[in-house]
C-alpha positions as CSV (number, residue, x, y, z in Angstrom):
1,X,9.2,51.3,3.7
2,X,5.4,51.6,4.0
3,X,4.1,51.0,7.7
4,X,1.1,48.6,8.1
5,X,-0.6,48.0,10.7
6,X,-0.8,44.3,12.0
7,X,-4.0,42.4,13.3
8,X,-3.7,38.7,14.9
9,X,-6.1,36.3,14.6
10,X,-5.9,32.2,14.5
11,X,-7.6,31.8,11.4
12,X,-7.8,33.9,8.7
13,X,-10.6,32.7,5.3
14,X,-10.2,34.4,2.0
15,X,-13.0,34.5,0.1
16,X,-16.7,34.8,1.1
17,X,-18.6,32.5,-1.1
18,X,-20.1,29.1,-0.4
19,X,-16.5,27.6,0.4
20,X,-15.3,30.3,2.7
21,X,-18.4,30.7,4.4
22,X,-19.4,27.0,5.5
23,X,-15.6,27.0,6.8
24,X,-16.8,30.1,9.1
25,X,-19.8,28.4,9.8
26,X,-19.1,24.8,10.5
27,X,-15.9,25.6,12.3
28,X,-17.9,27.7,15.0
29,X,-20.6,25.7,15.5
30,X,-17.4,23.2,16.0
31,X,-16.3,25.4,18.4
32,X,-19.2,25.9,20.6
33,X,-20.1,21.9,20.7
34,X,-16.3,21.7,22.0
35,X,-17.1,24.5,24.5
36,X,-20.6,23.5,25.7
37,X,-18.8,19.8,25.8
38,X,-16.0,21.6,28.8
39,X,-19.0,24.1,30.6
40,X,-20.9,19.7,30.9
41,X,-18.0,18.6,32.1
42,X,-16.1,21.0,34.2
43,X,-12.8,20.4,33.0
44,X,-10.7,20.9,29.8
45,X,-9.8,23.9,27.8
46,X,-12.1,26.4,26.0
47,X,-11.0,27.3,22.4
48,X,-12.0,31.1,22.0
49,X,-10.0,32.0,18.7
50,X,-10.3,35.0,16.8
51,X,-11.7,34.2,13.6
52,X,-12.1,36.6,10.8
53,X,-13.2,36.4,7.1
54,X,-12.7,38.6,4.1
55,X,-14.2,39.4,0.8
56,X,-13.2,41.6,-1.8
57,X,-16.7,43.1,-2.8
58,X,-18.5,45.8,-1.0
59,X,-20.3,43.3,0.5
60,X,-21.1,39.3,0.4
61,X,-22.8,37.9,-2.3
62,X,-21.9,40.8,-4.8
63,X,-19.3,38.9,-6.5
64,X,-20.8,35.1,-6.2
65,X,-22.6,33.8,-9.5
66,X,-23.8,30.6,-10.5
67,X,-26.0,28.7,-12.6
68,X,-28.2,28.5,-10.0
69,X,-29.4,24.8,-9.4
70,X,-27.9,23.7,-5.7
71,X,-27.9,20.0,-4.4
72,X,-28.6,20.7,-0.6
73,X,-26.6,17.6,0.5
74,X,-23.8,19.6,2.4
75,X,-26.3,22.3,3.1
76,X,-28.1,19.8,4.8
77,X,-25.2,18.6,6.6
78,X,-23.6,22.0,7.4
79,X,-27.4,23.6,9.0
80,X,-29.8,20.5,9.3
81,X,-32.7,23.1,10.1
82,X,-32.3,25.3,6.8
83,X,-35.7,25.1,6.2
84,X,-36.8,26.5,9.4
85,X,-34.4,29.1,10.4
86,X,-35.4,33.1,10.4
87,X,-34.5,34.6,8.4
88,X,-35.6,31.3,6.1
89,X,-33.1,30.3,3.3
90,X,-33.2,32.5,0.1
91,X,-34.1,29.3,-2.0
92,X,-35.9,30.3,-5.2
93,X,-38.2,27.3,-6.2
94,X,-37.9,23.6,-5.3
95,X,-36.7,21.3,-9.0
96,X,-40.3,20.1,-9.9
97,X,-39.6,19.0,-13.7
98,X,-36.6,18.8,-15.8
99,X,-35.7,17.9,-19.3
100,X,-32.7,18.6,-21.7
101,X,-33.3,20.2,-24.9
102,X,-30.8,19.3,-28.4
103,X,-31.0,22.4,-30.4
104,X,-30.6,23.2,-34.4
105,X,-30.0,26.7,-35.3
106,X,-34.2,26.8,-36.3
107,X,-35.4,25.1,-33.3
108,X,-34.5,21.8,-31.3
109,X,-35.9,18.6,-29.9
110,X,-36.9,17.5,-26.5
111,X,-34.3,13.8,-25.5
112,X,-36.4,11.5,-24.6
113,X,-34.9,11.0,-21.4
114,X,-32.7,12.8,-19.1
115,X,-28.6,12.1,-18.8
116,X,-28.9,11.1,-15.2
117,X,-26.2,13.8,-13.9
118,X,-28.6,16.1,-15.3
119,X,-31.7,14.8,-13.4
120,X,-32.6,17.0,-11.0
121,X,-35.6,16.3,-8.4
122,X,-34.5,17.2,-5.0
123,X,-32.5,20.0,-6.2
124,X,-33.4,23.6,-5.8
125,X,-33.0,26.5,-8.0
126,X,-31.1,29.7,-6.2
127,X,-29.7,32.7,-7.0
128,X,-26.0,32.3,-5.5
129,X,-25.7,35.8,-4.5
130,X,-28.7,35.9,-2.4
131,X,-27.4,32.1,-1.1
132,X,-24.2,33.6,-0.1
133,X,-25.5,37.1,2.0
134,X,-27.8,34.9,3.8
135,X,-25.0,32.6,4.8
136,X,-23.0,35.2,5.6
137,X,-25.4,36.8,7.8
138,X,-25.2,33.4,9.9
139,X,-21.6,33.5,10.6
140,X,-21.9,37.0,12.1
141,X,-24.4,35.8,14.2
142,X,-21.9,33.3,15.3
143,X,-19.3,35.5,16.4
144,X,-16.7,35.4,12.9
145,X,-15.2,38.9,12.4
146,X,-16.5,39.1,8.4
147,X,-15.2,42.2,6.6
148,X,-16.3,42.8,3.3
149,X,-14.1,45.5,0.9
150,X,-10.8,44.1,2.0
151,X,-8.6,42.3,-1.3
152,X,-5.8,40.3,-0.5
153,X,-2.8,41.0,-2.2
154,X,-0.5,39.0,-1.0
155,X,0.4,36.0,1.3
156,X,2.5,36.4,4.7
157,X,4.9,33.6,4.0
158,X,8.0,32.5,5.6
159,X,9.1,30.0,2.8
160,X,6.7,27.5,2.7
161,X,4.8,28.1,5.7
162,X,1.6,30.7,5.3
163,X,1.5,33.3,8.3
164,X,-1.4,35.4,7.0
165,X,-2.1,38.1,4.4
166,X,-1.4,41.2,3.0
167,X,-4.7,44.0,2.6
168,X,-4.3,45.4,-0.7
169,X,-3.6,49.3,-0.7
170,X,-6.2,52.2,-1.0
171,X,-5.7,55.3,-2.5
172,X,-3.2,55.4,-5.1
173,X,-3.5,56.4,-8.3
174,X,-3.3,54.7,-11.8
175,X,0.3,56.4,-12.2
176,X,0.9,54.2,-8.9
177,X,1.3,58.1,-6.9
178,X,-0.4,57.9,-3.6
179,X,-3.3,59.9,-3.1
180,X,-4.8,62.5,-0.1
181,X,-7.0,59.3,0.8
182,X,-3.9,56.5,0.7
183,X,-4.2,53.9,3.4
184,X,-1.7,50.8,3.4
185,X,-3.2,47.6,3.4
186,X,-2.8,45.8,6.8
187,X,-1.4,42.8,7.6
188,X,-3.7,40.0,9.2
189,X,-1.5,37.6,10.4
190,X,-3.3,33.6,11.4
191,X,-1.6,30.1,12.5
192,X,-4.3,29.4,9.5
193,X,-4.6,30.6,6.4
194,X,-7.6,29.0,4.6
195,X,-7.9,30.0,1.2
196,X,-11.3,30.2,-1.0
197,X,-10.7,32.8,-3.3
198,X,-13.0,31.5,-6.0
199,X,-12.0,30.5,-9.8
200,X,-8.3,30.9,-10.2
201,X,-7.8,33.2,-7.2
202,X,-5.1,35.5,-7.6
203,X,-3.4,34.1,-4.2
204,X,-4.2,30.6,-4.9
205,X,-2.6,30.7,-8.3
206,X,0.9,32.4,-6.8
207,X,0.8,29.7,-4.2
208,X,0.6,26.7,-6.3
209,X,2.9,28.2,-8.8
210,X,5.7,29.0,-5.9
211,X,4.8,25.8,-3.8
212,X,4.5,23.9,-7.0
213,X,1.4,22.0,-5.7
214,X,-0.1,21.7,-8.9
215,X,-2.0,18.4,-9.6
216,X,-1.4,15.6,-12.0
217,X,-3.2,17.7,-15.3
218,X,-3.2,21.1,-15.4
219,X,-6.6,23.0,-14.5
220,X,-9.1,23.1,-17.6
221,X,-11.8,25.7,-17.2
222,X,-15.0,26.6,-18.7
223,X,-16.8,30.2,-18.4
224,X,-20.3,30.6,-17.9
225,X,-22.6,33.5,-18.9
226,X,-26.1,34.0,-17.6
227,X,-28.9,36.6,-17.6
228,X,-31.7,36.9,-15.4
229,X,-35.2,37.7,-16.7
230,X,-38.5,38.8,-16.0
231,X,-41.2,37.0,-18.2
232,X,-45.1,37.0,-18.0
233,X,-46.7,34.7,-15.3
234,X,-46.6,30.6,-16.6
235,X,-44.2,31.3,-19.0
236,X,-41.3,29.5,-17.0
237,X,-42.9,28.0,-14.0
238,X,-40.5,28.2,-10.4
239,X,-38.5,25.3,-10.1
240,X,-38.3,24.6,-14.4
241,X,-35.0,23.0,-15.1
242,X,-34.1,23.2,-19.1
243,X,-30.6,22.0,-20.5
244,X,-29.5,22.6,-24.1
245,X,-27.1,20.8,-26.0
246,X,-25.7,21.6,-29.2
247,X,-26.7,24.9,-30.7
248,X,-25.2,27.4,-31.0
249,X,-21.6,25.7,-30.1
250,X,-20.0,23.8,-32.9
251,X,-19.4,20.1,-32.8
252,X,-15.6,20.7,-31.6
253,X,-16.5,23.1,-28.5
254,X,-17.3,21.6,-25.1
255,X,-20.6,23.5,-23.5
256,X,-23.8,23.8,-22.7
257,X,-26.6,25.9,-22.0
258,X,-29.6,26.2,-19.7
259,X,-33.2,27.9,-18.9
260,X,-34.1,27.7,-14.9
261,X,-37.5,28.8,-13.4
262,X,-36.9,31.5,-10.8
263,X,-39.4,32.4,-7.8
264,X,-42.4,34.8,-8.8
265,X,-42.0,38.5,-8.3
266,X,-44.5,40.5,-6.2
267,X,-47.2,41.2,-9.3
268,X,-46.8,37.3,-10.0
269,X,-44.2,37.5,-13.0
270,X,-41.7,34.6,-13.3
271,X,-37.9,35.4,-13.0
272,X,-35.8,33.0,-15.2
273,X,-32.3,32.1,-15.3
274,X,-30.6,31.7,-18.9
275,X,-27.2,31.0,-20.0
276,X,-24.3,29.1,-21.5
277,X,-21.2,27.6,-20.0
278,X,-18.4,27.3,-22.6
279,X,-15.1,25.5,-22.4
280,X,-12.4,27.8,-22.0
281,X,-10.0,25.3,-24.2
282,X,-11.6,25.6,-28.0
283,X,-9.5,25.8,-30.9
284,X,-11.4,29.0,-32.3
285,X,-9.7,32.1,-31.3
286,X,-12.9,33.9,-32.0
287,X,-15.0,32.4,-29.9
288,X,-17.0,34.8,-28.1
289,X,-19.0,33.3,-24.7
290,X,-21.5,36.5,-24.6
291,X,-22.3,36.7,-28.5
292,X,-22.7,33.0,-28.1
293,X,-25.5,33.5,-25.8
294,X,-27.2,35.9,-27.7
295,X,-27.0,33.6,-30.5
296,X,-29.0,31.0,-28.2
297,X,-31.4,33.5,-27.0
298,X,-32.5,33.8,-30.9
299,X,-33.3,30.0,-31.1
300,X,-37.4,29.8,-31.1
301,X,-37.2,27.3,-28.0
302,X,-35.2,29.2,-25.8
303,X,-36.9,33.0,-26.7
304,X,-40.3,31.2,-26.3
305,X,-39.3,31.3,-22.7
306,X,-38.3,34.9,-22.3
307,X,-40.8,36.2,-24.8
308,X,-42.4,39.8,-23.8
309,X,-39.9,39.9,-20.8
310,X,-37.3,42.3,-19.6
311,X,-33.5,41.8,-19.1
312,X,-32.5,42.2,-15.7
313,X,-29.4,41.2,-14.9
314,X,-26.1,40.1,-16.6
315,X,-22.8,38.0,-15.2
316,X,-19.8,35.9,-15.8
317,X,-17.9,33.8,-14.1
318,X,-15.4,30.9,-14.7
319,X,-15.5,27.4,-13.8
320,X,-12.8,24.8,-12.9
321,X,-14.2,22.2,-14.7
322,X,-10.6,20.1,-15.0
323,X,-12.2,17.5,-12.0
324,X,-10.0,15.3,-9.1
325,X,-6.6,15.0,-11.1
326,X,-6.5,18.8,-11.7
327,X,-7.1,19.8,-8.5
328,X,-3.8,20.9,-7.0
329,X,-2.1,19.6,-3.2
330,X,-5.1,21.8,-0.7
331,X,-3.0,22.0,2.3
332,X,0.3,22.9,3.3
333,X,2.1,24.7,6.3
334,X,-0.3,27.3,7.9
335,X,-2.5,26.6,4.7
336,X,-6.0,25.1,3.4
337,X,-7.6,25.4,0.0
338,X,-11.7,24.7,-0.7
339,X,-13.6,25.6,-2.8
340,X,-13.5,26.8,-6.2
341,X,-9.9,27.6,-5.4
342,X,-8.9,24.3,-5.2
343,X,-11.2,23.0,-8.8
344,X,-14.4,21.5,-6.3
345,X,-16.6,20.9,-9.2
346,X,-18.9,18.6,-10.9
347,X,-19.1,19.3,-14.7
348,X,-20.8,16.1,-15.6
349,X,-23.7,18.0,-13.0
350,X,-23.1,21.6,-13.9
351,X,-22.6,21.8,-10.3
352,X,-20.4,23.2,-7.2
353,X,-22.3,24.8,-5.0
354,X,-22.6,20.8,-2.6
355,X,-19.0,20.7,-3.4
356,X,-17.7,24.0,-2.4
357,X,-19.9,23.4,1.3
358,X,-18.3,20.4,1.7
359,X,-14.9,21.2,1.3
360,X,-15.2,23.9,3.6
361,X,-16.7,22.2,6.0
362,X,-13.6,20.2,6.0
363,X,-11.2,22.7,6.0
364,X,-13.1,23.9,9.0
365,X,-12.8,20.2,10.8
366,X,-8.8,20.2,10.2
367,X,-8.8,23.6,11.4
368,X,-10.4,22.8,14.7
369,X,-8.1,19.9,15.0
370,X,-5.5,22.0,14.9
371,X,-6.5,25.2,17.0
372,X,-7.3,22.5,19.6
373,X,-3.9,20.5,19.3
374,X,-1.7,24.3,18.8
375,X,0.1,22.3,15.5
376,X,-0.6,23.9,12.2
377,X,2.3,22.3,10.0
378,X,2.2,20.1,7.1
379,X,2.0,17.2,8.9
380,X,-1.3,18.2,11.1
381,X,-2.8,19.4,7.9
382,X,-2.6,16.8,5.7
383,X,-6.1,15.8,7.7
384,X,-7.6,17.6,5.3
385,X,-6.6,15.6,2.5
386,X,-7.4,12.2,4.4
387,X,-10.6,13.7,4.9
388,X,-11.7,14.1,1.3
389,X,-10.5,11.1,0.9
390,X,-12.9,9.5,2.9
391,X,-16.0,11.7,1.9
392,X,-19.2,11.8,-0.4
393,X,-17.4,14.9,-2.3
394,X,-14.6,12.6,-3.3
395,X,-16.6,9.6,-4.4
396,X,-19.0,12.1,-6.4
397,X,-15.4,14.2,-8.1
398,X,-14.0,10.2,-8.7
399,X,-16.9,9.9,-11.4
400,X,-16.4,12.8,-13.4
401,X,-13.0,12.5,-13.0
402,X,-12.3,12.6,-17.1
403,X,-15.5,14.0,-18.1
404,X,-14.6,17.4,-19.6
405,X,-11.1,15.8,-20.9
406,X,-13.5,13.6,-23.0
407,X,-14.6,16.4,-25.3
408,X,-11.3,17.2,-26.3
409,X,-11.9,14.3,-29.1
410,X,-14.9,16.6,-30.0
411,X,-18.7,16.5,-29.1
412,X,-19.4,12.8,-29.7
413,X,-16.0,11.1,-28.5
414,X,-16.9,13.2,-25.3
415,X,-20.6,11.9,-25.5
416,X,-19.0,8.2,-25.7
417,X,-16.5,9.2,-22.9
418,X,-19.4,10.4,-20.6
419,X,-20.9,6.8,-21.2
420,X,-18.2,4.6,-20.3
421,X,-17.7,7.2,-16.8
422,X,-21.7,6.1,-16.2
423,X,-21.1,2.5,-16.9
424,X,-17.7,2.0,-15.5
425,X,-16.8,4.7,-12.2
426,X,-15.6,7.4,-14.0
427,X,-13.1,5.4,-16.1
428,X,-12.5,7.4,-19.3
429,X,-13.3,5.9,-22.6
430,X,-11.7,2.5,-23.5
431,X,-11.3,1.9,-19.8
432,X,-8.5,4.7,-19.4
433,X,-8.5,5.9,-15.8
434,X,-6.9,8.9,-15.7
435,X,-6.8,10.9,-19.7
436,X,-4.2,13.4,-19.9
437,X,-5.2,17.2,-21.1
438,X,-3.4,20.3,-21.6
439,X,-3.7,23.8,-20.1
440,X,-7.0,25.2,-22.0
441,X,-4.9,27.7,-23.5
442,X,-3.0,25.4,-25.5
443,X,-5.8,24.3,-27.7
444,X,-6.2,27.5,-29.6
445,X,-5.2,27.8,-32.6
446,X,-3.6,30.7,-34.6
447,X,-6.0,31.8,-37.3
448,X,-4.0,30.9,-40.3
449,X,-4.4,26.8,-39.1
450,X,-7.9,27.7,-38.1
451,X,-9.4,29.2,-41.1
452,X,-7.4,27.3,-43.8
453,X,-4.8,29.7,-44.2
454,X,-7.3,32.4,-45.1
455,X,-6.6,34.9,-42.7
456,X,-9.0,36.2,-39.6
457,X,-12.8,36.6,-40.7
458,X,-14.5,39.0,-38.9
459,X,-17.0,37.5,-36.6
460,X,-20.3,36.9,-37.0
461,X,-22.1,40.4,-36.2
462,X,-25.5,40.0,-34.4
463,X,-27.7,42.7,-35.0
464,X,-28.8,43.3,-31.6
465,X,-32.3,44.5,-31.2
466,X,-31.9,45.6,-26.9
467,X,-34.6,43.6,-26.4
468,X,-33.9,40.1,-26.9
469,X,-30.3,40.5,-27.8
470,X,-27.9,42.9,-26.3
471,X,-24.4,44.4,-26.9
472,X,-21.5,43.9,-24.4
473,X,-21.7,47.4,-23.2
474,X,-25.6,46.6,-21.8
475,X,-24.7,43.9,-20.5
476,X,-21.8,45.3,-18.4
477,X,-24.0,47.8,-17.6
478,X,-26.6,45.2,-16.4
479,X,-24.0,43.5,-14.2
480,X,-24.0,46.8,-11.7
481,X,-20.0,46.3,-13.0
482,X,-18.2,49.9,-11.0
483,X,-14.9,50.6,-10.5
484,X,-13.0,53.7,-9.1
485,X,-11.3,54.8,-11.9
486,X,-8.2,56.9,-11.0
487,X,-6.6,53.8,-9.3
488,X,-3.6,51.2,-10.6
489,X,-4.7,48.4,-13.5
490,X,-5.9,45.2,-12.0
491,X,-5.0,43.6,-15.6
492,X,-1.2,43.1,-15.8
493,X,0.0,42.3,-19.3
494,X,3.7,41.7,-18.7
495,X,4.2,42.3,-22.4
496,X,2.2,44.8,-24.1
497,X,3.9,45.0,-27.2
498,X,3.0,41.3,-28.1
499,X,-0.6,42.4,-28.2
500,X,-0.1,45.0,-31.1
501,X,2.8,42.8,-33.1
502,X,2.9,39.2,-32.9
503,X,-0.4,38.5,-31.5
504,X,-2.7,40.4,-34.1
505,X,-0.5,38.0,-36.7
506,X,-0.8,35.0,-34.9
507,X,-4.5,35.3,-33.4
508,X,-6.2,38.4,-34.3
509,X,-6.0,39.5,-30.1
510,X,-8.3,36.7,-29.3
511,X,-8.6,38.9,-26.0
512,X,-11.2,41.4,-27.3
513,X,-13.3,38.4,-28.0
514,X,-13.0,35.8,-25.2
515,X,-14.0,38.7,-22.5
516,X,-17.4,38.9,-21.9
517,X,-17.2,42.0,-20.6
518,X,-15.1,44.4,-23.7
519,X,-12.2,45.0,-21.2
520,X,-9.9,44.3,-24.1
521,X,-10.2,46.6,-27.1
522,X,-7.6,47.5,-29.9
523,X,-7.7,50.9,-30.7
524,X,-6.6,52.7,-33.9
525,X,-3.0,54.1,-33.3
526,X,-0.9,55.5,-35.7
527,X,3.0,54.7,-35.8
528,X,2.5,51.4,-34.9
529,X,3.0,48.4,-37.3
530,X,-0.6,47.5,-37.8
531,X,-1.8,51.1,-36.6
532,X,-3.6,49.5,-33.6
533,X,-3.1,49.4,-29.9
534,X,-4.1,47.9,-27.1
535,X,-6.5,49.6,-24.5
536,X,-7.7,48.0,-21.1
537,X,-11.3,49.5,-19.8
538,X,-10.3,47.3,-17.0
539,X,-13.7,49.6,-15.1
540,X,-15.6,47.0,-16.9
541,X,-14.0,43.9,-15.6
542,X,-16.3,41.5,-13.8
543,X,-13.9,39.6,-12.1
544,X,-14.6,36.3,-14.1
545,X,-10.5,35.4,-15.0
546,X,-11.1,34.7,-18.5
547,X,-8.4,37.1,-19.8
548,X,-5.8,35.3,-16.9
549,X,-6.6,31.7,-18.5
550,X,-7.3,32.1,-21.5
551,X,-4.6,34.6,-22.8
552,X,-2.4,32.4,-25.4
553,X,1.1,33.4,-24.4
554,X,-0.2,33.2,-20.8
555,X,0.7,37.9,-20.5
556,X,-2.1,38.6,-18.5
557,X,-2.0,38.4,-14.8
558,X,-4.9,39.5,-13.0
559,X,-4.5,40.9,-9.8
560,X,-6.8,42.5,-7.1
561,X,-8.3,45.4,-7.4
562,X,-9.2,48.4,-4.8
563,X,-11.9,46.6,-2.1
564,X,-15.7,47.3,-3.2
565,X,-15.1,47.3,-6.9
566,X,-16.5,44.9,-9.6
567,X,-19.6,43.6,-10.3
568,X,-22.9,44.0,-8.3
569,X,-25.1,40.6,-8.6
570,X,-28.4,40.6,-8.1
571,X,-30.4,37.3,-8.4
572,X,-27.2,36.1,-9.8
């Protein structure tokens, strides 16, 4: 049996975006108020815990993505002097104008007025992995032990209570062999365990599963796609916000897309932020979230704005868009989950970044509670809950509570859904308070029933120019997307021979399509029954889950890789 080493702390986060970060933050700042409170007073006890946080990519911020549009509500709440502090706050451009777009294939008209979860004055526009180094920067400062590279692999668990986690292993090969550079993965042990992992986070997922803490629907999840661009000066002005409805999504598949002014660059060029967020629960199994956003590109409204510019940057990431009554139970024995992790997310808003903050700065009031009281059981935890309860974040997730469930009935039953949530709280259409959904998964269907018995078309092929349209292969490479290559498959698939049999009957390997990244790829292979095979360039993977979700017969589980792999976001 492998020997690991074993470090104790109190509290152990994992994850080091928005969630997992304001946790690090707000709980020591909780923790020196408490302290300065017993230095005033001369009497009670000093909490000096040892805190620590860790993040699978080489280092903070490489990994987050977003849209890019933040409401600074918790960020206000979290460090009322943001806008002062030095270093200041990486915020790209202040919301000065927005307006939402409905396009045709040719072109597309301006709504007359905006949805009002889409208004967004008071908002900023920022790129999430610039958001999340600065933040993380902060909670060094303040004493949290933050240690970028490290992967989780597995909880410390003693039934249902959480002791910890296990580091994932470095150095071994992709035939599993150890290598001259192996090192186990250590063992961080914690009285806390707070979980912020991201979209379906590998640990997260086990938990619920094992703990069965799953919530009254299961999670529905979109996937967004976005590129950054540089454009000539006043050709999307800083602080622009554009959303697009319609084109080049069909009627029956939930999404959206969007064009956000960026800061200037040094020789006064404007930066903009385009992309498309997709519904990971669409009936066609050749749905493709990249080629669908090249597709938008070509629309004259949306390339007017990127018009003599340059490509910069390229990401994907998914989005727990299922709202309060998918959200699974957040706290358990030794436990939290915030965050991403545990489905904090407006869709109606196209926003999570207020939501993640907040929920971490919860988890990091229960925490305290506890490190101060020494009880970290179910009992003491359930504060958590009780406190969501009671906050902003759960009045704002009680709105949109059925909002993306709407669209299930197609674009315009969701439309009337999203009407009767403005008018009525949140109630779903008809007055239904809670509508039921499926798994996303679920909702595709096999291309026989999809195309009228006519077998799988080939999709439509985009002649990309690698100017205004790209090829998956760019884009990866566009993404900084690195991985060391002699190590084990991050991308399980439990049963491989349903990819080159049953699967290429039933849905044509919907994988190679769905992954925004080409990851998935069937290869010519002779001797098999369709002379194909499948073949996993799991180097390209940018860590956005699709494949996990969206995989029909639910094969694919996707694990952590070695620390300091993935994508490298920049002005993501």
């Amino acid at each position: 049996m492998t020997e690991r080493d074993v470090m104790d702390f109190d509290v152990v986060i994992v994850g080091g975006g928005p969630a997992g970060l304001s946790t690090a933050i707000h709980l020591a700042n909780l923790i020196e108020r408490h302290n300065a409170e017993i230095d005033s007073k001369g009497e009670g006890e000093k909490l000096e815990p040892e805190i620590c946080l860790i993040d699978k990519a080489a280092e903070l911020g490489a990994h987050s993505l977003s849209g890019g549009v933040m409401d600074p509500k918790a960020l206000n709440q979290l460090l009322p002097d943001w806008r002062t502090m030095e270093p200041a706050a990486p915020v790209e451009a202040e919301v000065h104008k927005d307006y939402v777009l409905w396009l045709s294939e040719k072109g597309g008209k301006k709504l007359p007025i905006t949805p009002p979860p889409l208004k967004n004055h008071g908002n900023f526009v920022v790129s999430l992995n610039k958001m999340v180094g600065w933040l993380g920067g902060i909670a060094e400062e303040k004493g949290i032990q933050v240690f970028p590279g490290f992967p989780a692999a597995a909880l410390q668990r003693d039934g249902n209570k959480v002791g910890g986690v296990q580091l994932a292993d470095s150095g071994v090969d992709k035939h599993g062999e150890k290598k001259g550079n192996y090192e186990p993965g250590g063992i961080l042990a914690a009285k806390m365990t707070v979980l912020t992992e991201g979209t379906r986070g590998s640990l997260t997922k086990q938990l619920v599963n094992d703990l069965n803490l799953h919530g009254k629907n299961p999670q529905v999840y979109g996937i967004g796609v976005k590129e950054v661009w540089e454009v000539p000066a006043g050709q999307c002005d800083p602080g622009l916000v554009v959303h697009t409805m319609g084109y080049p999504l069909d009627a029956k598949t939930f999404g959206g897309g969007w064009v956000y002014g960026m800061a200037k660059t040094d020789d006064g060029k404007n930066l903009v932020s385009v992309g498309l967020v997709m519904g990971l629960d669409a009936a066609n199994p050749t749905l493709d979230g990249h080629r669908e956003l090249q597709r938008m590109k070509l629309n004259p409204k949306i390339a007017a704005f990127l018009r003599g510019g340059k490509m910069l940057h390229y990401g994907a990431k998914s989005l727990p868009e299922g709202g309060l009554y998918s959200m699974p139970k957040n706290y358990g024995d030794g436990f939290l989950i915030a965050g991403d992790s545990a489905g904090f997310m407006n869709s109606m808003r196209l926003k999570g970044i207020h939501l993640a903050m907040r929920s971490g700065m919860l988890a990091a009031e229960t925490t305290f509670a506890c490190l101060k009281s020494g009880d970290f059981s179910e009992a003491a935890t359930k504060a958590y809950a009780d406190k969501i309860k009671a906050d902003w974040c759960h009045d704002e997730l009680w709105k949109c509570r059925n909002f993306h469930q709407g669209f299930h009935k197609g674009l315009i039953g969701g439309l009337i859904n999203a009407g009767f949530a403005q008018l009525f709280g949140g109630k779903g259409a008809w007055f239904s308070d809670e509508l039921k959904s499926n798994a996303g998964h679920t909702y595709m269907q096999k291309v026989g029933d999809y195309f009228g018995g006519k077998g799988k078309p080939e999709p439509e092929k985009l002649a990309e120019d690698g100017v205004l349209t790209f090829d998956k292969l760019t884009s990866v490479y566009s993404s900084g997307t690195m991985h060391e290559e002699d190590q084990p498959c991050h991308l399980v698939v439990s049963e491989p021979d349903l990819c080159a049999n049953k699967c290429v009957e039933e849905f044509g390997n919907p994988c190679q399509h769905f992954c925004p990244a080409s990851v998935y790829e069937m290869e010519e292979k002779a001797g098999t029954k369709h002379g194909i095979d499948l073949k996993i360039n799991a180097s390209n993977c940018v860590h956005c889950k699709t494949c996990d979700i969206l995989d029909p017969y639910q094969v694919i589980n996707w694990v952590t890789p070695e620390g300091g792999g993935g994508p490298n976001y920049t002005n993501l």
